[in-house]
N, C-alpha and C positions, 0 to 999 in steps of 0.2 A: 599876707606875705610872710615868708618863714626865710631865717637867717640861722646859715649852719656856726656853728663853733668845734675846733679840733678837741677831742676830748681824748681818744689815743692815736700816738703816732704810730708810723709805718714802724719805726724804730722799736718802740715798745709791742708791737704786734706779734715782728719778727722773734724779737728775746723769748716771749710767752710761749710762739710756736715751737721754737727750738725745743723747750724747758721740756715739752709737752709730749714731742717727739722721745725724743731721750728714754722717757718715764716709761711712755708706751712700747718702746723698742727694749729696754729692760723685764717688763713686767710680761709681755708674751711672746720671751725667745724660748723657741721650741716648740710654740702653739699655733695652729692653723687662724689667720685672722683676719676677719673681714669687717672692712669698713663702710660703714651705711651711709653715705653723705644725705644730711636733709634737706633736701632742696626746695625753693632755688636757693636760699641765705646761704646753706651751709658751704655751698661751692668753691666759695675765695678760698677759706679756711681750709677743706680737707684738700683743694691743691696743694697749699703749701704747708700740710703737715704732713701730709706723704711724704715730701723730701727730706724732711727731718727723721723719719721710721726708715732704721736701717734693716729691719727683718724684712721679710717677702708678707706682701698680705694679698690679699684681692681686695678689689672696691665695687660696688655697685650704690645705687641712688633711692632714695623713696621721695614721694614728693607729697607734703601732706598741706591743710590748711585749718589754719583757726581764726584768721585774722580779715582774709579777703582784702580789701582796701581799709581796710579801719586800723586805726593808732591802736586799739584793743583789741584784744582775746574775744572769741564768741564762746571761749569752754568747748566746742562743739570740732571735732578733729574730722577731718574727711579726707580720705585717701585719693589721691591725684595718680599716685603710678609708684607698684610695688616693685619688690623687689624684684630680680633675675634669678638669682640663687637660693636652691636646697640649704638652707641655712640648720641641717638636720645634724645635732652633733657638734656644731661651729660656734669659736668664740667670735662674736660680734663686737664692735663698737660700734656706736651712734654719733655720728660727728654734724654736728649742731654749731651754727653761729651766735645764736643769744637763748639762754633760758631766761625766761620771766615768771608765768604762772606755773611751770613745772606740768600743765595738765598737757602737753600735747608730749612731751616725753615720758611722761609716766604712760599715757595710754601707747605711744610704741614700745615701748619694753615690754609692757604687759604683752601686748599684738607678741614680740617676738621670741617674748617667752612661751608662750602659746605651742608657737613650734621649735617647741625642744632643741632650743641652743643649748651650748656647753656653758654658755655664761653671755650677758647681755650689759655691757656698760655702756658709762654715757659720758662723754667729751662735749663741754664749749667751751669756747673761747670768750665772752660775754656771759657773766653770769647778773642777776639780779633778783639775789635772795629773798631781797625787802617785800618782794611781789609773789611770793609764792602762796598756792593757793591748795596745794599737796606739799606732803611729805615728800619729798628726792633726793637718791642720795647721786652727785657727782661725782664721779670718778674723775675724773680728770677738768677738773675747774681750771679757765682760763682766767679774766680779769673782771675782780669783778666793778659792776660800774652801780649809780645812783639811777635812780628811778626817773629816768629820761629819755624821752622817746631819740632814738638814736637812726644814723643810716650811715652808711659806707662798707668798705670789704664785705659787700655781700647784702648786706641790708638795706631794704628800702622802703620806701612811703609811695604807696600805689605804683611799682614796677619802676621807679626812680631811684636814685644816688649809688645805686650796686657796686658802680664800677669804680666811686671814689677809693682811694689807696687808704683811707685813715677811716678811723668810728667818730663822727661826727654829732651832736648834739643837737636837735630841730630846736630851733627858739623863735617864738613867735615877734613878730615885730609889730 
């Protein structure tokens, strides 16, 4: 049996995403920008860092897997459903709800470099450096947390806790 604990609130989510917003809507006014949400985690997140970006961007989704039901990484990235968009020419973001081992966002960069973006960065809101397994660099680093299996705004444990408002911390009982 597992017993959640609040580990960030709605409160400090919202600050982050604002912060996030801001930085992003500075850095590509003037530049064509598309948002990749990573789905399903990354979903809560780029809802609400959309509202924070006051330039004009498009959004579409990729849906990728390393994890399946396991609290672990398998290393092993497999694409679920790509993107929509000619991304030929186009500055990207990647909007992600937790990096851990860095290996399934290094292999989409890589992938979208591939097809000749103007430039390819990478947004989460959860980072977890301690656990990296590649070199990555972050552009837009959210909060970062401790090496704990977490769930809520977007994250879950086997298709579970998504829709909690807070990043919660699994603790076994």
């Amino acid at each position: 049996m597992s017993k959640l604990k609040v580990l960030i609130t709605r409160e400090e989510l919202a600050a982050k995403v604002k912060e996030l917003g801001q930085r992003i809507s500075k850095d590509y006014e003037g530049k064509e920008l598309l948002l990749v949400g990573v789905l399903k985690g990354g979903f809560m997140f780029l809802a609400d860092l959309v509202r924070e970006i006051t330039i004009d961007v498009n959004i579409d989704f990729i849906s990728c897997s390393s994890y399946g039901n396991s609290t672990v990484s398998s290393g092993i990235v497999r694409i679920l459903k790509d993107i929509d968009y000619d991304i030929t020419g186009k500055h990207v973001l990647l909007v992600e709800d937790l990096i851990d081992t860095g290996l399934t966002l290094t292999y989409l960069k890589d992938l979208f470099m591939a097809k000749h973006c103007a430039s390819v960065k990478i947004c989460t809101i959860l980072d977890k450096p301690s656990r990296r397994k590649v070199d990555l660099q972050v552009d837009y680093q959210g909060i970062i947390i401790p090496d704990k299996f977490v769930v809520g705004y977007g994250l879950d444990y086997a298709e579970k806790y998504r829709n909690l408002p807070e990043v919660y911390v699994v603790e076994e009982i």
